[in-house]
C-alpha positions as MATLAB code, in Angstrom:
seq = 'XXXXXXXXXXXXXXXXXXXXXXXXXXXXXXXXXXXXXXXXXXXXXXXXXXXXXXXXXXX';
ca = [
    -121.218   -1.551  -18.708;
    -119.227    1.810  -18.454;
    -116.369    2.444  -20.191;
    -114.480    3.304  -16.612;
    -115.893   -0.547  -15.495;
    -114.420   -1.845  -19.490;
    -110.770   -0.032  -18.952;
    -110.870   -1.875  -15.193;
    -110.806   -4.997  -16.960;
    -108.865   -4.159  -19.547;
    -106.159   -3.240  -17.247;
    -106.446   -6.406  -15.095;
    -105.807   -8.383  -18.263;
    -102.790   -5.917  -19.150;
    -104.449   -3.759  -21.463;
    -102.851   -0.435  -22.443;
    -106.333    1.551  -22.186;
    -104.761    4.875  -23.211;
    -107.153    6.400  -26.630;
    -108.421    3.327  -27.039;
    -112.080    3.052  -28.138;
    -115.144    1.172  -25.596;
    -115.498   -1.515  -28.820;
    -111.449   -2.154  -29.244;
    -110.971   -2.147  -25.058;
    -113.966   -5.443  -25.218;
    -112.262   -6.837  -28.779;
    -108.794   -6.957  -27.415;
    -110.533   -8.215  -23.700;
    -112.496  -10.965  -26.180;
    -109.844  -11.897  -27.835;
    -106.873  -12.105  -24.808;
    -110.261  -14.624  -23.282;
    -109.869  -16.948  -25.706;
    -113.069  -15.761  -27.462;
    -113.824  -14.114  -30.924;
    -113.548  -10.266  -30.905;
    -117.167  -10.099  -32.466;
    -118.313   -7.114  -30.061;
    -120.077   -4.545  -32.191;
    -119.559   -6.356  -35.569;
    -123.454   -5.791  -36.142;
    -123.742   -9.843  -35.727;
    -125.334   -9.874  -32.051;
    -128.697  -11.122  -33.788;
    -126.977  -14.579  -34.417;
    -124.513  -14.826  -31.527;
    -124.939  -18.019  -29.534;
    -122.849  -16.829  -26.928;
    -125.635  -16.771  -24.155;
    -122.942  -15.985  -21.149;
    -121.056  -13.172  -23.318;
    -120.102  -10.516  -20.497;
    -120.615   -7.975  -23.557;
    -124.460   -8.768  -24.716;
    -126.339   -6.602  -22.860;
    -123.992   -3.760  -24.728;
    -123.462   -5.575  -27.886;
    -124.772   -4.302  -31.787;
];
């Protein structure tokens, strides 16, 4: 996903995008979901979360 695509959502969910970094944008997205802010924590290896909007970009 682009980062222009990431700061669309981030904005929808009332995110202040403004020098913020692709990994904190999906974090603070994550964790405003409901869901842990794991994105890019080098853990994607053992993540269960099949459905995770994030994976295909994840670390």
């Amino acid at each position: 996903m682009t980062l222009a695509e990431i700061k669309k959502i981030a904005v929808q969910h009332g995110i202040k995008v403004s020098g913020m970094k692709k990994a904190d944008l999906v974090k603070a997205i994550q964790q405003l979901e409901g869901n842990d802010p794991c994105f890019a924590t080098g853990t994607a290896a053992e993540c269960r979360q099949d459905e995770c909007l994030w994976r295909a970009d994840c670390e």
